[in-house]
Phi, psi and omega in degrees: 000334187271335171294352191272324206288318197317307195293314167320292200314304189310288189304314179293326169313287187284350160288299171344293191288312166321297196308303190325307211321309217278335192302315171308295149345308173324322210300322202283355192274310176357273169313149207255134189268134144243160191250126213235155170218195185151188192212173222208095178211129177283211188301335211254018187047031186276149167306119174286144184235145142069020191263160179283104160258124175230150174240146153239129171260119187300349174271321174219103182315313163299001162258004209265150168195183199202141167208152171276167165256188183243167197324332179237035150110340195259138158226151187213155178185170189260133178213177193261148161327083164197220192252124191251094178269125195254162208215109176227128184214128181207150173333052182120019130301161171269143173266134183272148190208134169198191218227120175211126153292141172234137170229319163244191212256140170148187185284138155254023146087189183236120161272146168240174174239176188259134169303135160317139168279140162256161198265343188248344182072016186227145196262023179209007190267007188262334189294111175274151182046023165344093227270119150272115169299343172273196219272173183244109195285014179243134172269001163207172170219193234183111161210184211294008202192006206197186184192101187262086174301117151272127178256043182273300170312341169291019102080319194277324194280333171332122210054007180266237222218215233227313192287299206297314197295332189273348177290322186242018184268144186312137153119311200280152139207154190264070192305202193270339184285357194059022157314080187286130173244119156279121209002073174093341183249126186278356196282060194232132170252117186264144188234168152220131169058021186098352191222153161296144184220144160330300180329312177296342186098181174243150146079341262223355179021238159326330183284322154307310181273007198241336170297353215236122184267125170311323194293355185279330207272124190276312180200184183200129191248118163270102191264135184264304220226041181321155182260208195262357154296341212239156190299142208265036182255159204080096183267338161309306158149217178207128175278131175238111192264131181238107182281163196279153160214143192263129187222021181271171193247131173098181160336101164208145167203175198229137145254115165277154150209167191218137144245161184178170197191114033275172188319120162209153170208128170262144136260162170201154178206129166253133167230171191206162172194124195213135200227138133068235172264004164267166199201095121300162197193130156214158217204124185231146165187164193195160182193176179198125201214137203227116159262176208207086175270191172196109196251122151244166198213140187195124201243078190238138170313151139247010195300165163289127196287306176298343160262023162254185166292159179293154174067047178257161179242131187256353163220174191209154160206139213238139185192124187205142194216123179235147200220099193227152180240131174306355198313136200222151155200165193189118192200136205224106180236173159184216195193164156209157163219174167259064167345292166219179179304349169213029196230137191222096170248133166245135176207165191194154177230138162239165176212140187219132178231113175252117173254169126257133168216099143352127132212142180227153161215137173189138221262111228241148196209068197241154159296059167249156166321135194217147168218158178301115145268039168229013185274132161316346177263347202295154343318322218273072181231141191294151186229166206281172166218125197244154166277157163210122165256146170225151176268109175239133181225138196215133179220135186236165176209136183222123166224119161285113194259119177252153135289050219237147179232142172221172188200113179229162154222159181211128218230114157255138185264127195052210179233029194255355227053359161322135164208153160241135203226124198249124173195131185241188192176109171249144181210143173242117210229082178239158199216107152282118168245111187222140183215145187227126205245092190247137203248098168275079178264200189231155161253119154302304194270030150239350175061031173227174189260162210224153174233131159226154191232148182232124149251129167213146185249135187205145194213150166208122181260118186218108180269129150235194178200114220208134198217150168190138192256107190239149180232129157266132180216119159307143162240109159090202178219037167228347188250140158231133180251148194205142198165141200192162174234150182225198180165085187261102159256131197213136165218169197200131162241144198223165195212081252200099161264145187213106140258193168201119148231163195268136165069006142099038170297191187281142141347054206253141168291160185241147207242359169258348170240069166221096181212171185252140134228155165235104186280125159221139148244144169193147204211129206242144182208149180222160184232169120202145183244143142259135148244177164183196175191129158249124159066211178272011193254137233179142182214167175211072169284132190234171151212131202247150180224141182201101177274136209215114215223113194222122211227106187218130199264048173268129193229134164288179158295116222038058220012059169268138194049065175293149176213107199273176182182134201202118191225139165199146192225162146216120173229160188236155186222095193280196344013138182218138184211136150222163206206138189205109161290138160277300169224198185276352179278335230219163188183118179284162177211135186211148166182152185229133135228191232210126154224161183228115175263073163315142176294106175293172191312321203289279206337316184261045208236126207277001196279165160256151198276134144261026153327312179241104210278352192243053142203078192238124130352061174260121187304157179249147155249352143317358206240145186259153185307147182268141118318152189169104166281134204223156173218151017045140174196110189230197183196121180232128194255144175219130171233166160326288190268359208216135161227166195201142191198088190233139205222138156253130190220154174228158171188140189220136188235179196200147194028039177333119176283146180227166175237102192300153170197122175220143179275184224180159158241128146316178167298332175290335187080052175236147155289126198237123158301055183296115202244127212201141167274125164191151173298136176186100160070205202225187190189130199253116174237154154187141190263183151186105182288111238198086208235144174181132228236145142210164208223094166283328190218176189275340167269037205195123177203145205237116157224170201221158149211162173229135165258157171213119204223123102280176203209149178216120148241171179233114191136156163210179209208111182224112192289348205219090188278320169322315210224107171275355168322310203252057143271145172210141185270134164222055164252145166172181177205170200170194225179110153211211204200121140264083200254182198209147171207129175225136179225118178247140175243141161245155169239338138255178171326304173285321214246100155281160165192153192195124165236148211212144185229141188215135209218132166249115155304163184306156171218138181220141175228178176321307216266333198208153164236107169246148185255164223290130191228111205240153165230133179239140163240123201239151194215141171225176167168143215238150188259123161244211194027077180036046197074015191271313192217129176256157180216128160276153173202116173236188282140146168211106190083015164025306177262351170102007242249349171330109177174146181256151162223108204243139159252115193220130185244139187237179169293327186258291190292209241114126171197134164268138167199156192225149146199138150215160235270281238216123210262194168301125209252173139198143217223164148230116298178165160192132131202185213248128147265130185201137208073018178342119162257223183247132172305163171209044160284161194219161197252146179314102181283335156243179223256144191282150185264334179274331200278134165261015216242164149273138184258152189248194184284127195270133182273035173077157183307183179206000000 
């Protein structure tokens, strides 16, 4: 029954916001249309083919409307009785402008336009950024700053996520854990659509990225090396998600749906709705879904037995399998219009929901030490060694609720390309949490068997707020100056309960993990950039300023341990791209920047987590921002049939965060694993980055990448100076590899097929060895109903073979440990596209000078 009222609640939500859109619509309707025509010819009176008409009605903007003409030049449309400024752009044209009363129905007869001067004389080689409505024949591209993945061509990701799509784009990898990393670094700032967005969530790693339907994502931009336009957090770099908006004319949308095992069922819905200068829009989806982890484990002591204390445990083995169910939904509506011919408002809201309901067990196995504490000699008495086995079984429930509201402008100053772009984003966020945890052991020293219950609550609260400015100014027609202002405000409120009794005893709190916290951040930053091109040589230089101000308030239960923390900075982040055609095919890359890894808030927030009680998590409020100098060298070929893309990378950090870890005993006499965040030394990565595409035949197409990667650290670290035992070192170095291999076959028209191989090599540091994990995914889709609909089928993970394995040695310990996230997954797809119209973009005449590519709708600077 609660599944019905949920599907319900979803279906009125998402009906509600469709009824605004169409309601608004209507309004355009309101009033009795004439049906008016004409044709489009230039001087020599020849047919304008595919050219742009736009009528604005000066009285009401909801009467405005567009059209293309056809292969000789005629257009026809419906339009209301009134006064008109009419607009016509068409390709290697003058954009043209006049004025007609329309008052009945019948011919305006043909305007014509004046030819474009070209800069080359030739009539299509000045156009840049051209809109194609067809397939795209490349899965990336290359541009001075960035590497732009399309996943319309991806066949594996069909019908998954967000999670499915990062799996396969260059530069990313996706561990089993939904960990995203760029060559190796886990350290990425994540965007949608240019801005931090609500959709990820606070905190939410894999739970996020598994909400957000592949079928939403238009394209995904890896910037490995940001310059000083882009915000300087992430030394990894920044995923840029960019969702699709629909810019065709009259009604069009698209719907999927997915089945799949373990169990999922998806909906996604795109709908569009574009009249004159307006443009509605809304984007949907919900889902349901079931994972499957698998954790093992395995813990041996080397301390010496005779200089401890009674209840130390010298080995521990751990076997645990957690199970959970998904529901998800997410819908996103706005507009955009046109104020004037050079004025742009846009605005949207999202709303986003995510449950989890849990359950886990796993089963504990220890070695311990036992000593008589009724023998009269005691402590100095020989002690015994007993087995314990334990049982913990923990079920939980977690929901997350997001907000986001935006509001942008966008203002061109003249004919020159001046532009300014206004844009704010408020979001709101909150995370519920309950989990009830009974843990069935042994008391050694009371000889009964023992229950202990757990309860824990956990809420988080998180508001930001983000306001920004950018100015663009063209020099010449070869040069741009660029320069901006930002304001990122965050506050995270955090909330964190543990009680426990034992044997279905009295209630007691736990007062080392029941603590408040309170986070605020904020960060006010300004850029300017210059770019340009002499000749085949192209340059960009930036510089970023960034004041960063962080306050953070953390209490234990009844103000115990109190702890204040007050950080303020001013750092600066230069960036330098350069670029040099060899020809129009071949292209040099060079490039540096300054990056900053803030510590996230959990990192700095001092409570410890108790989900896992014999692994627990403690936050530093002590620990500084990592610093990161970065370089570049790339090479780029681009052909009909072949792109070849090899990247040299260096990156040097500076107060490198490590993850401190020394063991510990409980009250119990079990070994507890303690896990801590710190600054220690520095970390040396450098590389050869590899990425490339070929076409032997038009039914047969190949990309590929490779990383070649080492790493050096310099440092150590001892939470405990009394004792050099537990110092750990994290100097060492070490050498590994990631390769991809994707093969798409068409054989027919219709007929796709696509299998993808993905191989992370062995990884070794002083301290821990992980070992080498290859996965194969295979994907098909056969396109029906005449282009209208596709149906998919993909495989996930095949051999089953997804999985970590980690070695890892300290001076006291040893710990073997395997997960794996997800067992082998598969799925099948459908989906409907219907009314498709015609775009009616028209293209960007000037030409980007760092670029060999065509530029898409640029989403503003971050």
């Amino acid at each position: 029954m609660r599944n019905r009222i949920e599907i319900s609640s979803i279906i009125r939500k998402r009906t509600l916001g469709l009824t605004l859109v169409l309601g608004a619509a209507s309004l355009a309707f309101a009033q009795q249309k004439v049906n008016v025509s004409g044709t489009i010819v230039d001087k020599q009176n020849n047919a304008v083919p595919y050219a742009s008409v736009s009528f604005s009605n000066k009285a009401d903007k909801l009467f405005s409307d567009a059209t293309l003409t056809d292969e000789k030049g005629a257009y026809q449309l419906a339009l209301a009785p009134g006064n008109y400024d009419i607009t016509i752009e068409a390709i290697d044209f003058k954009k043209g402008t006049l004025n007609r009363q329309i008052a009945a129905a019948g011919s305006l007869g043909s305007f014509s336009v004046e030819p474009e001067n070209s800069i080359t004389n030739t009539k299509t080689s000045d156009i840049q950024g051209v809109v194609i409505t067809a397939q795209a024949v490349k899965a990336y591209r290359v541009e001075i700053d960035k590497k732009v993945y399309d996943p319309s061509l991806d066949i594996v990701a069909k019908g998954g996520n967000l999670q499915d799509v990062l799996a396969n784009v260059p530069s990313v990898d996706v561990d089993t854990d939904g960990t995203v990393s760029m060559r190796g670094n886990s350290n990425v700032r994540f965007l949608i659509n240019g801005k931090p967005s609500s959709m990820l969530g606070i905190d939410d790693g894999a739970n996020a990225l598994q909400s957000i339907p592949a079928d939403q994502i238009e394209r995904i931009e890896v910037i490995t090396n940001p310059s000083s336009k882009y915000e300087a957090s992430g030394t990894a770099g920044i995923l840029n998600i960019i969702l699709k908006k629909s810019k065709k004319v009259g009604f069009n949308g698209s719907v999927e749906g997915t089945l799949g095992y373990l169990p999922t069922s998806r909906l996604n819905t795109n709908l569009s709705w574009r009249k004159g200068a307006w443009t509605y829009y809304v984007n949907g989806g919900g889902g349901y879904s079931r994972n499957k982890s698998t954790n093992n484990s395995e813990f041996n002591s080397f301390l010496n037995p005779e200089t401890l204390n009674d209840g130390f445990s010298l080995k521990s083995v751990q076997t645990g399998i957690n199970k959970g169910e998904n529901k998800n939904y997410n819908v996103t509506t706005g507009f955009l219009v046109d104020l004037t011919d050079k004025s742009t408002l846009n605005a949207s809201v999202m709303f986003r929901n995510f449950n989890n309901e849990s359950t886990g067990e796993t089963n504990y196995f220890d070695n311990i030490i036992i000593k008589n504490r009724l023998d009269p000699a005691y402590p100095n008495v020989a002690y015994t060694l007993e087995d314990q086995y334990t049982n913990r079984l923990n079920v939980g429930t977690s929901r997350n609720n997001s907000f986001q509201a935006d509001l942008g402008f966008d203002q061109k100053i003249g004919d020159k390309g001046q532009l300014i772009t206004l844009a704010t984003s408020y979001q709101k966020n909150k995370s519920d949490g309950n989990s009830v945890t009974t843990e069935n052991g042994f008391d050694n020293e009371k000889d009964v068997p023992t229950t202990l219950l757990n309860n824990i609550l956990t809420q988080s609260d998180n508001t930001t707020f983000l306001a920004k400015a950018d100015y663009e100014l063209p020099i010449g027609e070869s040069s741009k100056l660029e320069a901006g202002a930002r304001f990122d405000s965050n506050k995270n409120d955090y909330d964190y309960y543990v009680d426990e009794s034992e044997n279905n005893g009295p209630v007691a709190i736990l007062p080392d993990f029941t603590s408040d916290t309170s986070y605020n951040e904020s960060i006010l930053a300004g850029y300017v950039q210059f770019k340009s091109k002499i000749n085949n040589f192209g340059y960009q230089l930036g510089l970023r300023a960034e004041n960063t101000d962080i306050n953070v308030n953390f209490k234990k239960l009844n103000d115990v341990a109190k702890i204040d923390v007050d950080k303020n900075y001013l750092k600066f982040f230069p960036s330098v791209f350069l670029s040099y055609d060899l020809d129009k095919n071949n292209q040099l890359l060079l490039n540096y920047s300054r990056r900053i890894n803030r510590p996230r808030s959990f990192f700095l927030i001092p409570f410890m987590s108790y989900n896992n009680n014999r692994n627990l998590f403690n936050g530093n409020p002590n620990l500084d921002p990592t610093y990161e100098n970065s370089f570049e060298l790339g090479y780029n070929l681009s052909k009909s049939k072949v792109t070849f893309n090899p990247t040299l990378y260096f990156k040097k950090s500076e107060d490198e965060v490590n993850f401190y870890q020394y063991s510990g005993v409980n009250d119990d006499g079990n070994t507890v694993i303690y896990t801590m965040p710190v600054n220690a030394g520095t970390e040396a990565q450098y590389g050869l980055d590899v990425n490339a595409t070929y076409d032997p035949f038009k039914w047969w197409k190949i990309m590929g990448s490779a990383d070649l990667f080492g790493y050096k650290n310099e440092g150590s670290y001892n939470l405990f100076p009394d004792d050099p035992t537990k110092e750990i070192d994290f100097s060492g170095d070490g050498f590994s590899t990631r390769f991809r291999l994707t093969n798409t076959f068409k054989p027919t028209k219709t007929t796709s097929f696509q299998i993808q191989g993905f191989y992370r090599g062995a990884q070794n540091t002083v301290q821990q060895k992980r070992e080498p994990m290859y996965a194969v995914n295979l994907g098909a889709s056969q396109t029906i109903w005449k282009g209208s609909g596709t149906i998919s089928f993909n495989i996930q993970d095949i051999f089953n073979t997804r999985a970590r394995e980690n070695f890892q040695t300290t001076a006291t310990y040893s710990q073997y440990s395997y997960m794996q996230w997800q067992p082998r997954q598969f799925s099948i797809s459908l989906s409907y596209r219907f009314k498709q119209g015609d775009k009616i973009d028209q293209p960007k005449r000037r030409k980007d000078i760092n670029s060999n590519a065509a530029g898409d709708e640029d989403q503003g600077p971050m």
